[in-house]
PDB file of N, CA, C, O and CB in Angstrom:
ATOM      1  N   UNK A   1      73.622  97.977 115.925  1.00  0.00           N
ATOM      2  CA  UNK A   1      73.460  97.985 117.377  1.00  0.00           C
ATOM      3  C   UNK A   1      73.890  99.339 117.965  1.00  0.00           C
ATOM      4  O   UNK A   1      73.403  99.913 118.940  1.00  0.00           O
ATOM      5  CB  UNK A   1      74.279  96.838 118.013  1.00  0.00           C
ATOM      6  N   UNK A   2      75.086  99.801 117.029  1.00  0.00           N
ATOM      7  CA  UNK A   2      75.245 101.203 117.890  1.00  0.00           C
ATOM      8  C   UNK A   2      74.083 102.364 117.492  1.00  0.00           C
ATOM      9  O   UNK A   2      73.740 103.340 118.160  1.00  0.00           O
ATOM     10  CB  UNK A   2      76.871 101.918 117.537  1.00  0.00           C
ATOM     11  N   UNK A   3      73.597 101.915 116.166  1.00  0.00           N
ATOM     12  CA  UNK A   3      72.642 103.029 116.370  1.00  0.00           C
ATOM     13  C   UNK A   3      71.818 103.216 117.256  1.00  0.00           C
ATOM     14  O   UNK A   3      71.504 104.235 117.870  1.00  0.00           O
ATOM     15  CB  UNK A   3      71.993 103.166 115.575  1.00  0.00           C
ATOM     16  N   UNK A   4      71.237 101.488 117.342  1.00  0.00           N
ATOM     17  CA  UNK A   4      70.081 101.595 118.281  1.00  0.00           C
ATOM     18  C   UNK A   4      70.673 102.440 119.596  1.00  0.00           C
ATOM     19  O   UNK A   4      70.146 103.437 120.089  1.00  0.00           O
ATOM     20  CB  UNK A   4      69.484  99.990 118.710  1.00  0.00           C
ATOM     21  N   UNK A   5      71.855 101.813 120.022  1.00  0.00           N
ATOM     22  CA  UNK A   5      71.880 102.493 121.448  1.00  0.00           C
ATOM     23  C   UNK A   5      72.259 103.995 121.626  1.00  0.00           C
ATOM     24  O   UNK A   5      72.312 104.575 122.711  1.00  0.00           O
ATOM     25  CB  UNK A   5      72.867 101.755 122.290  1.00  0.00           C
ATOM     26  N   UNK A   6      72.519 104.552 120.377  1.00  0.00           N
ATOM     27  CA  UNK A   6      72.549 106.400 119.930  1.00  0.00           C
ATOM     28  C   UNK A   6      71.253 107.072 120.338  1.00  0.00           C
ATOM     29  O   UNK A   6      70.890 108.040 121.007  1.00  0.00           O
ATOM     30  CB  UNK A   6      72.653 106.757 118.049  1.00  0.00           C
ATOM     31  N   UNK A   7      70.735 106.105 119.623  1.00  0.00           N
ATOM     32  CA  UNK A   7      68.597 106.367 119.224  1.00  0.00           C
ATOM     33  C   UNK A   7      68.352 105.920 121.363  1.00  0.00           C
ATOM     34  O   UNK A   7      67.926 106.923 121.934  1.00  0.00           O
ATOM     35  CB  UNK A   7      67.292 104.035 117.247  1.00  0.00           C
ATOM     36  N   UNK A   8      68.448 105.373 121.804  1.00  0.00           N
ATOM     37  CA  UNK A   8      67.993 105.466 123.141  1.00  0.00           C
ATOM     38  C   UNK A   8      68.789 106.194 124.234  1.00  0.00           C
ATOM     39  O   UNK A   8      68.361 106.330 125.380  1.00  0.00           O
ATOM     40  CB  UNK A   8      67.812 104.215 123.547  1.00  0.00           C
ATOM     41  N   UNK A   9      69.994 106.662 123.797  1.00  0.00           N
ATOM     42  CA  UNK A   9      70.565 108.107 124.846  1.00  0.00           C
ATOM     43  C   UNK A   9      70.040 109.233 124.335  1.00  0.00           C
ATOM     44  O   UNK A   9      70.198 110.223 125.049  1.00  0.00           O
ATOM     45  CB  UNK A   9      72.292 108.471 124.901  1.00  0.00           C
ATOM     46  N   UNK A  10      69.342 109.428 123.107  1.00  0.00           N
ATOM     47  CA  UNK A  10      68.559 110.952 122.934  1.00  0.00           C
ATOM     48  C   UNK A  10      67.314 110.346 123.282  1.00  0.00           C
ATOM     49  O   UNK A  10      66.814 111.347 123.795  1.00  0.00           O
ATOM     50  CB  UNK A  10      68.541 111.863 121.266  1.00  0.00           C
ATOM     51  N   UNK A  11      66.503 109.540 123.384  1.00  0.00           N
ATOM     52  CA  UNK A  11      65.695 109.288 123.873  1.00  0.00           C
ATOM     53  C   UNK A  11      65.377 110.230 125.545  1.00  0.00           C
ATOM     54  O   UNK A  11      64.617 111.104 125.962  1.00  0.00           O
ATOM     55  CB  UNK A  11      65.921 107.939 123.737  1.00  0.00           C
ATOM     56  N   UNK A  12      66.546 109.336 126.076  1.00  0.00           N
ATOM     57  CA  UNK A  12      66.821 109.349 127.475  1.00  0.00           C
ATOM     58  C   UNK A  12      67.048 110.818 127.775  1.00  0.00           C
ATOM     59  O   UNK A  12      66.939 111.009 128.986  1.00  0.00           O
ATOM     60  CB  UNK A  12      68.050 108.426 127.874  1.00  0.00           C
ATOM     61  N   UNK A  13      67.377 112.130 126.968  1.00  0.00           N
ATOM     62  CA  UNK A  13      67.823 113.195 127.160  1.00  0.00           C
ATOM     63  C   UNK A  13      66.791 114.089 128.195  1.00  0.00           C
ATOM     64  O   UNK A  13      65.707 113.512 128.269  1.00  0.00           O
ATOM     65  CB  UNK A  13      68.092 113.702 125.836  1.00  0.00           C
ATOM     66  N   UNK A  14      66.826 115.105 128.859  1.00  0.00           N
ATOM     67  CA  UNK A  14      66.185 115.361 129.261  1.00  0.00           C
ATOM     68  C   UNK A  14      65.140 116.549 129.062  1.00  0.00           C
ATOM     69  O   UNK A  14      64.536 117.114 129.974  1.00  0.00           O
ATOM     70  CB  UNK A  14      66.694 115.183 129.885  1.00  0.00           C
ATOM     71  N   UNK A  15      65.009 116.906 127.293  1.00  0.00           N
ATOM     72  CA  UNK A  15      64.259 117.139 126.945  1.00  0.00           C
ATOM     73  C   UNK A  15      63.239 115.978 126.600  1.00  0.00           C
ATOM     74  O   UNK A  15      62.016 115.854 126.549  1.00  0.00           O
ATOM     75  CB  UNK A  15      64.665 117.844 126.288  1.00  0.00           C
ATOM     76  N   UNK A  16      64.272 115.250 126.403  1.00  0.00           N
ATOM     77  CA  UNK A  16      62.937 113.922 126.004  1.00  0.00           C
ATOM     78  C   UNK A  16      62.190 113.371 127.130  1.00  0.00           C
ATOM     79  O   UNK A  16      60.961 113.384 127.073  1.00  0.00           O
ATOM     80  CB  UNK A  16      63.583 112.415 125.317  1.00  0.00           C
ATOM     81  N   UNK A  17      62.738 112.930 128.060  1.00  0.00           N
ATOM     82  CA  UNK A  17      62.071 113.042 129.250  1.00  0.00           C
ATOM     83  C   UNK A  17      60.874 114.211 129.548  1.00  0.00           C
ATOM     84  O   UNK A  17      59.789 113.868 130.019  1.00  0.00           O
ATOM     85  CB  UNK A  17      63.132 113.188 130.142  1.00  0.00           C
ATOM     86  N   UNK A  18      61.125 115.363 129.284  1.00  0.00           N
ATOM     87  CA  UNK A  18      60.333 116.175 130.129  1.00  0.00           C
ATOM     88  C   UNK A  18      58.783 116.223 128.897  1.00  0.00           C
ATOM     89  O   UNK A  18      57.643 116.535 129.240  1.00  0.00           O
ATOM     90  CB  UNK A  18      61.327 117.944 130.565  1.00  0.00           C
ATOM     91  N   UNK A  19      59.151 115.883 127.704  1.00  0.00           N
ATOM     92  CA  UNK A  19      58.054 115.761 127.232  1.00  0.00           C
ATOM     93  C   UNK A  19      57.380 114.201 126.886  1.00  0.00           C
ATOM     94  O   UNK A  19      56.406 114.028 126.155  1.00  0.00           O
ATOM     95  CB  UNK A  19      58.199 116.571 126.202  1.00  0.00           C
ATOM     96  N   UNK A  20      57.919 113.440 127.386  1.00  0.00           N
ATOM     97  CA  UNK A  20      57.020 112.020 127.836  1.00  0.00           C
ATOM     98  C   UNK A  20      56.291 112.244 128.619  1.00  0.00           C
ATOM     99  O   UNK A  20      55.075 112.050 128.614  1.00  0.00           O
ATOM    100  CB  UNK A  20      57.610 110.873 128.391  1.00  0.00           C
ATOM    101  N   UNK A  21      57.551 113.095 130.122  1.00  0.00           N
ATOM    102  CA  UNK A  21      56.457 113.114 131.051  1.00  0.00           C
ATOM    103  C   UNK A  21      55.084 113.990 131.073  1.00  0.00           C
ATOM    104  O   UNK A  21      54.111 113.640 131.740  1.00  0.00           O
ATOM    105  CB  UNK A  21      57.051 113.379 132.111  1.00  0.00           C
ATOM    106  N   UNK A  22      55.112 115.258 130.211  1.00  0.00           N
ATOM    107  CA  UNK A  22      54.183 116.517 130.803  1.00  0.00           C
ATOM    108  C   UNK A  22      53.096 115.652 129.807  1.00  0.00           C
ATOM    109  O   UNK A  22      51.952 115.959 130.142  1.00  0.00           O
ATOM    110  CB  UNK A  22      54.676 118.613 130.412  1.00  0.00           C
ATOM    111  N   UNK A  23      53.102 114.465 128.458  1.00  0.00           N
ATOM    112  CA  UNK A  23      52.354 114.022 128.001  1.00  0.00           C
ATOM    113  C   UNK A  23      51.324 113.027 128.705  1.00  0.00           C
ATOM    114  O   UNK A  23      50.104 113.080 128.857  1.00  0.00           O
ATOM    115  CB  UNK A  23      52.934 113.726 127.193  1.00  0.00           C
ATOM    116  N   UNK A  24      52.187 112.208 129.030  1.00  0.00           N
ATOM    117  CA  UNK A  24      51.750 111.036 130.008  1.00  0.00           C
ATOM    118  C   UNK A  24      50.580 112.148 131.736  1.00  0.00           C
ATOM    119  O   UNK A  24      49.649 111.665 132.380  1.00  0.00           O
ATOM    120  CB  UNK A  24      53.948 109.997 130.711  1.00  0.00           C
ATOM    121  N   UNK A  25      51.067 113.281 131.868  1.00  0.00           N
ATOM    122  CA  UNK A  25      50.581 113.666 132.701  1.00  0.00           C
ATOM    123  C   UNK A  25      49.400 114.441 132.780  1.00  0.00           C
ATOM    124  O   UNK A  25      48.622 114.798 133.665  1.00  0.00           O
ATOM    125  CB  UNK A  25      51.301 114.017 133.088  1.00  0.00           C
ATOM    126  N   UNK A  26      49.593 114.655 130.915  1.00  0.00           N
ATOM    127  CA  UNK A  26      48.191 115.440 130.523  1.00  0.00           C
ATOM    128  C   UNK A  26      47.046 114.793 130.218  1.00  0.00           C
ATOM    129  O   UNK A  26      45.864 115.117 130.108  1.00  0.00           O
ATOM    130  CB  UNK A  26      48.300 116.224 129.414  1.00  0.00           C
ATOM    131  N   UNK A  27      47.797 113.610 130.087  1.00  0.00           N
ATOM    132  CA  UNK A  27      47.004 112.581 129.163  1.00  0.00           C
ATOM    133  C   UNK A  27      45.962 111.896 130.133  1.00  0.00           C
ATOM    134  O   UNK A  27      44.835 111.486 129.855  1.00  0.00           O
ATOM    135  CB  UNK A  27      48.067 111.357 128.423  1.00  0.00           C
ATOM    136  N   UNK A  28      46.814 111.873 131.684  1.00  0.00           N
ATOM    137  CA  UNK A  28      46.432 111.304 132.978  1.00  0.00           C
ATOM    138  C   UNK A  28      45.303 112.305 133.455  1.00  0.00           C
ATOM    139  O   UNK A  28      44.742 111.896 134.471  1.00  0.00           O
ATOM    140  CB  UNK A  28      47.739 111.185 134.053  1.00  0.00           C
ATOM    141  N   UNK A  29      44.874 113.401 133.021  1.00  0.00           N
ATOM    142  CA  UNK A  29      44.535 114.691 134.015  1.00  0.00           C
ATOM    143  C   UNK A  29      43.100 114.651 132.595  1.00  0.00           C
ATOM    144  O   UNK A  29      41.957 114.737 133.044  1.00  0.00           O
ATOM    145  CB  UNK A  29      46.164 116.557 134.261  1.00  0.00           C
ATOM    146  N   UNK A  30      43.214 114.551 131.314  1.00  0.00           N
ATOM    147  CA  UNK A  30      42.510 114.388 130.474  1.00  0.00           C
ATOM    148  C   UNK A  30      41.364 113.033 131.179  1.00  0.00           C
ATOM    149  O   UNK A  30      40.156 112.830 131.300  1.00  0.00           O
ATOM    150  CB  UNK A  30      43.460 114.179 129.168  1.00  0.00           C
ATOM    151  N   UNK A  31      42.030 112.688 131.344  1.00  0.00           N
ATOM    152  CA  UNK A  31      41.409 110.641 131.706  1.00  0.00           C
ATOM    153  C   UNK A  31      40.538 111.190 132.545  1.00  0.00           C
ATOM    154  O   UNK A  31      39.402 111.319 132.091  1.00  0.00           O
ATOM    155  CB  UNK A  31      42.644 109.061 132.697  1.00  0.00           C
ATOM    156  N   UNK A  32      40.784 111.667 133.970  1.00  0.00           N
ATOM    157  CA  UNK A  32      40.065 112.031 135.161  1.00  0.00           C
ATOM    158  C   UNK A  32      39.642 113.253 135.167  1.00  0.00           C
ATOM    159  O   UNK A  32      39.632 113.907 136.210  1.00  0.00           O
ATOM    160  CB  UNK A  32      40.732 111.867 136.255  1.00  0.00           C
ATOM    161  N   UNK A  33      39.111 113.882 133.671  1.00  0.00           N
ATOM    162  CA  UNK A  33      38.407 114.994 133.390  1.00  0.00           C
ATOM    163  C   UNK A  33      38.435 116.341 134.348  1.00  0.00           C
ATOM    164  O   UNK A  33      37.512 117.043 134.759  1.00  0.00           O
ATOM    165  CB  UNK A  33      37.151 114.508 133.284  1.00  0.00           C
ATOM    166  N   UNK A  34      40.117 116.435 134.570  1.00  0.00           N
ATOM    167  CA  UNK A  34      40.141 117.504 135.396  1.00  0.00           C
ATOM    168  C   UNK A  34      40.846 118.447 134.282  1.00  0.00           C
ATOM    169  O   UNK A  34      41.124 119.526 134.806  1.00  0.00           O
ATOM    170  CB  UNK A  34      40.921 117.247 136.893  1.00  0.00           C
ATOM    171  N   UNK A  35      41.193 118.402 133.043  1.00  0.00           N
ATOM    172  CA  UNK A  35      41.251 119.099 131.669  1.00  0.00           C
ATOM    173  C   UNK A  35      40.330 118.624 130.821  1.00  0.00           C
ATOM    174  O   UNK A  35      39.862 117.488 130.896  1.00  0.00           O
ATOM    175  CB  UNK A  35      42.507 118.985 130.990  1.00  0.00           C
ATOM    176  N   UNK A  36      39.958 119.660 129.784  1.00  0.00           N
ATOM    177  CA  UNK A  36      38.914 119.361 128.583  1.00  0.00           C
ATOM    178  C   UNK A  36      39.995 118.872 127.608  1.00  0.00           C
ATOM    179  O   UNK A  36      41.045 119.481 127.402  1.00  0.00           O
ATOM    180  CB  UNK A  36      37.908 120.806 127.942  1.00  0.00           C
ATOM    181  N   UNK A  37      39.740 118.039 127.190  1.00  0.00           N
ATOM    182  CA  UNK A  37      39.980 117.335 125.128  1.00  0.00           C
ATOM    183  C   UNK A  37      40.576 118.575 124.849  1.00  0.00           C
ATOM    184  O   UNK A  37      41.719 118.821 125.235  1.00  0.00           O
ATOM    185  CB  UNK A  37      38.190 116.943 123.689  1.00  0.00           C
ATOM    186  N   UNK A  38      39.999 119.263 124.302  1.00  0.00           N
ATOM    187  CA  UNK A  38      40.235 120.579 123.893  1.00  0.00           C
ATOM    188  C   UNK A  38      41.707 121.374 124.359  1.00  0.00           C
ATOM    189  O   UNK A  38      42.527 121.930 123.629  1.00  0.00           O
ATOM    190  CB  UNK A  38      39.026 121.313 124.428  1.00  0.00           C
ATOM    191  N   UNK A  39      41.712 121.209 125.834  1.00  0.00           N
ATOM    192  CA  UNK A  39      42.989 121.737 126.432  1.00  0.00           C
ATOM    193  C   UNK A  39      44.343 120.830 126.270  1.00  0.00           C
ATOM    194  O   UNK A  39      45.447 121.268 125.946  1.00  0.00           O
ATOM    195  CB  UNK A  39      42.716 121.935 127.950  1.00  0.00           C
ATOM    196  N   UNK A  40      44.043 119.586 126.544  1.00  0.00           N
ATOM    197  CA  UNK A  40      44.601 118.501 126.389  1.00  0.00           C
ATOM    198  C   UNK A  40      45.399 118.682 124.558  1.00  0.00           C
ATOM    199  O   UNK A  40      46.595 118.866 124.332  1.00  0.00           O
ATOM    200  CB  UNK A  40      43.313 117.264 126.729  1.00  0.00           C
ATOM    201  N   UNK A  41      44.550 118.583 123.767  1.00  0.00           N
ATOM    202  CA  UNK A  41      45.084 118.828 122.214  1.00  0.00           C
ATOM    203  C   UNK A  41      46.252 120.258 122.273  1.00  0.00           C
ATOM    204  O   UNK A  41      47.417 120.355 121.888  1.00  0.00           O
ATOM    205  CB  UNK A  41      43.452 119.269 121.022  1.00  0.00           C
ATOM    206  N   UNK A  42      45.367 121.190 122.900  1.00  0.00           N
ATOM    207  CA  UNK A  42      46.400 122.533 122.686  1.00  0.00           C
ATOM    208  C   UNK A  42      47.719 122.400 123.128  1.00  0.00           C
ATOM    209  O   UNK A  42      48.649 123.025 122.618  1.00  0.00           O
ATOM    210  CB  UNK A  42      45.944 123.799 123.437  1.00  0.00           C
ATOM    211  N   UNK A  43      47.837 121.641 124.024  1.00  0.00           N
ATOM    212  CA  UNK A  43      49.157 121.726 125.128  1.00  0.00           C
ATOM    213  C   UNK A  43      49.624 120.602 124.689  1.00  0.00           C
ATOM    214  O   UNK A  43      50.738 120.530 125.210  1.00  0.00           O
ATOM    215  CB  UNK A  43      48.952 121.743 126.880  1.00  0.00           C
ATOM    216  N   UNK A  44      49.487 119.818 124.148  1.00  0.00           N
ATOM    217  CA  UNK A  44      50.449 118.383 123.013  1.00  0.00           C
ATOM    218  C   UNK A  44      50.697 118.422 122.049  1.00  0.00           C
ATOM    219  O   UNK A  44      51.571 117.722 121.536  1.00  0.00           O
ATOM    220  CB  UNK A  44      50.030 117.171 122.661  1.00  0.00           C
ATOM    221  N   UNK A  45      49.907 119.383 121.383  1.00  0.00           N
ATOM    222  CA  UNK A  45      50.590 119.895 120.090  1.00  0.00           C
ATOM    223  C   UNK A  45      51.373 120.809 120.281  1.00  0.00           C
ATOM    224  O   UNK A  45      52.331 120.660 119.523  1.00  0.00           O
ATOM    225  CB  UNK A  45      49.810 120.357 119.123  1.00  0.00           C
ATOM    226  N   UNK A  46      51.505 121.942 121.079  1.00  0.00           N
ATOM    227  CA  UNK A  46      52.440 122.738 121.105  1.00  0.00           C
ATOM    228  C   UNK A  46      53.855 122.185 121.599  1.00  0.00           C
ATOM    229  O   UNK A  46      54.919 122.533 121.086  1.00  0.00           O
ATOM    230  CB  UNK A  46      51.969 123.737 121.811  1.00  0.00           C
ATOM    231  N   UNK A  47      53.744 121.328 122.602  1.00  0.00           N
ATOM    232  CA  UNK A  47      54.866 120.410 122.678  1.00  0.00           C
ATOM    233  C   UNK A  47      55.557 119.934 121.936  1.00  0.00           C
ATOM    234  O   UNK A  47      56.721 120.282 121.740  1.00  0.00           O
ATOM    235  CB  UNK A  47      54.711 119.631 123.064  1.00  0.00           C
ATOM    236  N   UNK A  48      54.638 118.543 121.066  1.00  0.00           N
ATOM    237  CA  UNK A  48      55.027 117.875 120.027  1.00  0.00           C
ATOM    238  C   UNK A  48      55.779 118.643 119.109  1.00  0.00           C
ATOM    239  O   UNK A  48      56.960 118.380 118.882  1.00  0.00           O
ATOM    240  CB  UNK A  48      54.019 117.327 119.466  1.00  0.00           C
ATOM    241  N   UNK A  49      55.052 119.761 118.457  1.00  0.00           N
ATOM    242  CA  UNK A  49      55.785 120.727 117.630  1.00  0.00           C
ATOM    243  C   UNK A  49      57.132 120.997 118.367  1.00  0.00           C
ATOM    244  O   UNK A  49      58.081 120.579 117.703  1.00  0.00           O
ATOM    245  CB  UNK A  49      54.929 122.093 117.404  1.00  0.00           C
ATOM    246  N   UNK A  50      57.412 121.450 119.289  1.00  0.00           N
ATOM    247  CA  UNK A  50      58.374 122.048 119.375  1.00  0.00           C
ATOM    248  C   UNK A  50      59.361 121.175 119.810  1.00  0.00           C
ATOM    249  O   UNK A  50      60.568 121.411 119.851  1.00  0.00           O
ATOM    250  CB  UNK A  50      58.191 123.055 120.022  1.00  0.00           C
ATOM    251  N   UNK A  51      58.667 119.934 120.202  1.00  0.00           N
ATOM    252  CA  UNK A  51      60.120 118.837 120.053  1.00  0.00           C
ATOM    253  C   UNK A  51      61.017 118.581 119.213  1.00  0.00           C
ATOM    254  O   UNK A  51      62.247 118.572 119.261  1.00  0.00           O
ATOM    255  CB  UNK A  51      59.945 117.718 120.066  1.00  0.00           C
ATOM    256  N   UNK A  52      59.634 118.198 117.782  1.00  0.00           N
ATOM    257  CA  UNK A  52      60.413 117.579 116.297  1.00  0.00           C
ATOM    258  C   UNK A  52      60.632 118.859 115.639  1.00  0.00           C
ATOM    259  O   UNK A  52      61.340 118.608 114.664  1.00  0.00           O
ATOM    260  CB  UNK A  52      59.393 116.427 115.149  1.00  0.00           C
ATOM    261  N   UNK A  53      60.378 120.114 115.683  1.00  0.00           N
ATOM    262  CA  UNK A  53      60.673 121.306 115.247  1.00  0.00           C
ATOM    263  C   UNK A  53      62.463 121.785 115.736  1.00  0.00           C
ATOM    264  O   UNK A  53      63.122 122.444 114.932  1.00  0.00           O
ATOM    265  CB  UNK A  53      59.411 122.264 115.896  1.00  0.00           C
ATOM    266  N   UNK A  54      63.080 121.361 117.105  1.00  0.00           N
ATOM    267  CA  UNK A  54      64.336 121.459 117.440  1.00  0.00           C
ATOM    268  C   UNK A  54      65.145 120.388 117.329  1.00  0.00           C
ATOM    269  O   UNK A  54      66.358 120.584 117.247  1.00  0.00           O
ATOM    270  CB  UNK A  54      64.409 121.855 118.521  1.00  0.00           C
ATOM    271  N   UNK A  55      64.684 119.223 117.308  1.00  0.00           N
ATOM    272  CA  UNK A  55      65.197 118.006 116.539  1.00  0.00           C
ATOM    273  C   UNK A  55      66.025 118.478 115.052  1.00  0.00           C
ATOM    274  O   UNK A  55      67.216 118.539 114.747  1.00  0.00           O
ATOM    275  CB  UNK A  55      63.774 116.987 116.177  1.00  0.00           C
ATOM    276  N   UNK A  56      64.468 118.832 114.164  1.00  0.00           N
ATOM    277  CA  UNK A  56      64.666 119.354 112.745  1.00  0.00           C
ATOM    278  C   UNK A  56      65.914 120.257 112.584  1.00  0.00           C
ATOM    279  O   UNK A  56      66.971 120.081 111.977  1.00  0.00           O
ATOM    280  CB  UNK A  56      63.407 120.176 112.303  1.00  0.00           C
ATOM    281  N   UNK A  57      65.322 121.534 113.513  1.00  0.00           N
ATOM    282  CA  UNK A  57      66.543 122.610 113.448  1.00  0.00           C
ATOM    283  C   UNK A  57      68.226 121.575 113.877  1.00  0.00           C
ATOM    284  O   UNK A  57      69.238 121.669 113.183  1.00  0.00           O
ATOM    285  CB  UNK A  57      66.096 124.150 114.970  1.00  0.00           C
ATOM    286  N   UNK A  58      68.137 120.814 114.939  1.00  0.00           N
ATOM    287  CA  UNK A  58      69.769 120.183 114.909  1.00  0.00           C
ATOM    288  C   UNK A  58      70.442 119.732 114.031  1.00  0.00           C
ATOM    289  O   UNK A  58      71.626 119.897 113.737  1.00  0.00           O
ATOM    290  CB  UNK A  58      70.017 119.245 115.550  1.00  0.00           C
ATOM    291  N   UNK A  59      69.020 118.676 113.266  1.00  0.00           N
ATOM    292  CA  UNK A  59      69.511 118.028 112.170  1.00  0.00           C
ATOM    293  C   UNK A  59      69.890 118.791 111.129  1.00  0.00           C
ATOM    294  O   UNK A  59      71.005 118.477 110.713  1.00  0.00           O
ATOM    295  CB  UNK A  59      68.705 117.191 111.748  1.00  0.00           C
ATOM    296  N   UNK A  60      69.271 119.853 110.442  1.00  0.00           N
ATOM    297  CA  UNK A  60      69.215 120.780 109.524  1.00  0.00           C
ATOM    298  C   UNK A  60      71.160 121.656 109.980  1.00  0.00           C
ATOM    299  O   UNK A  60      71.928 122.245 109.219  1.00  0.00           O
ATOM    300  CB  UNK A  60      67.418 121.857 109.834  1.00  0.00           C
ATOM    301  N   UNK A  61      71.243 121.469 110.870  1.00  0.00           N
ATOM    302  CA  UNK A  61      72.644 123.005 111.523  1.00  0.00           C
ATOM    303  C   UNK A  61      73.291 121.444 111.195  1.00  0.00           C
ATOM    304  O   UNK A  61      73.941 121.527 110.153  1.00  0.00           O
ATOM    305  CB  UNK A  61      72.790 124.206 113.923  1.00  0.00           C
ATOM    306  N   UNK A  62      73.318 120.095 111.735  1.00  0.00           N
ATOM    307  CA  UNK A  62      74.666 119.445 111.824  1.00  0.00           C
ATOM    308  C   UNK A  62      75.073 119.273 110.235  1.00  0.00           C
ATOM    309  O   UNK A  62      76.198 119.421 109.759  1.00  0.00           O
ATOM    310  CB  UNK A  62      74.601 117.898 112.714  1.00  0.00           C
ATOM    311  N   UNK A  63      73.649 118.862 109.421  1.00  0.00           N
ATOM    312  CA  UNK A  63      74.304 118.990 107.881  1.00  0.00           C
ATOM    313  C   UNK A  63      74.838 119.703 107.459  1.00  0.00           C
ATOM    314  O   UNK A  63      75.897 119.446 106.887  1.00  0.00           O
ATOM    315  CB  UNK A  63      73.779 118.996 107.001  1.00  0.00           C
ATOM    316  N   UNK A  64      74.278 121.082 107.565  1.00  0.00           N
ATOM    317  CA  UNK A  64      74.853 122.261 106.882  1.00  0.00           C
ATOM    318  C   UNK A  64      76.637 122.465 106.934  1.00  0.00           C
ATOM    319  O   UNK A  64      77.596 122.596 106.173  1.00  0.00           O
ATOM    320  CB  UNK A  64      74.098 123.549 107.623  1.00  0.00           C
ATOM    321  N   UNK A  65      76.280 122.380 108.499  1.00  0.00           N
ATOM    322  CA  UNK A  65      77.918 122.883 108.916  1.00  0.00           C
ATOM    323  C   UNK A  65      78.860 121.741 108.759  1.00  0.00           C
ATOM    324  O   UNK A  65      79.870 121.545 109.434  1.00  0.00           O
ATOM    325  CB  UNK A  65      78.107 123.407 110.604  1.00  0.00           C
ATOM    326  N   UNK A  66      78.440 121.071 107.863  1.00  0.00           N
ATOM    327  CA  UNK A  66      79.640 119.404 108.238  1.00  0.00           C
ATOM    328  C   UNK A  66      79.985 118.984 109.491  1.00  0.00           C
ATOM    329  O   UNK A  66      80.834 118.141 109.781  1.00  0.00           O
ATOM    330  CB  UNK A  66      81.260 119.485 107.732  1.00  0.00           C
ATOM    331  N   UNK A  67      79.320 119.582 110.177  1.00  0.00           N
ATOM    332  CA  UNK A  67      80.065 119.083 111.736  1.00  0.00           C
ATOM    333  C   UNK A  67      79.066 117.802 112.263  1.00  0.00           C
ATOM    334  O   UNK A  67      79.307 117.227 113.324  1.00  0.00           O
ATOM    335  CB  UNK A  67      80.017 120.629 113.184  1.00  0.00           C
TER     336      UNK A  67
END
């Protein structure tokens, strides 16, 4: 149980937030064809990447350093 509720305050962080939202908003702007597919992919992958890419890097620094 405590994990779960670990796993939903980084959730809640406000990097995580800001990339739910700019998804949910691209995704919204994709729908009502005021972005192309095309633009839509570029700008969620570069996101996505760089979410689980600084995730990675935390996880990767907290092992290393024992901390």
């Amino acid at each position: 149980m405590e994990e779960l509720q670990k796993r939903l305050s980084n959730l809640l962080s406000v990097k995580s937030l800001v990339t739910l939202i700019l998804t949910v908003v691209f995704a919204c702007l994709t729908c009502g064809g005021r972005v192309s597919a095309e633009e839509f992919l570029t700008v969620f992958t570069v996101v996505i990447a760089f979410y689980f890419g600084t995730q990675a890097e935390r996880s990767s620094r907290k092992s290393g350093d024992g901390t």
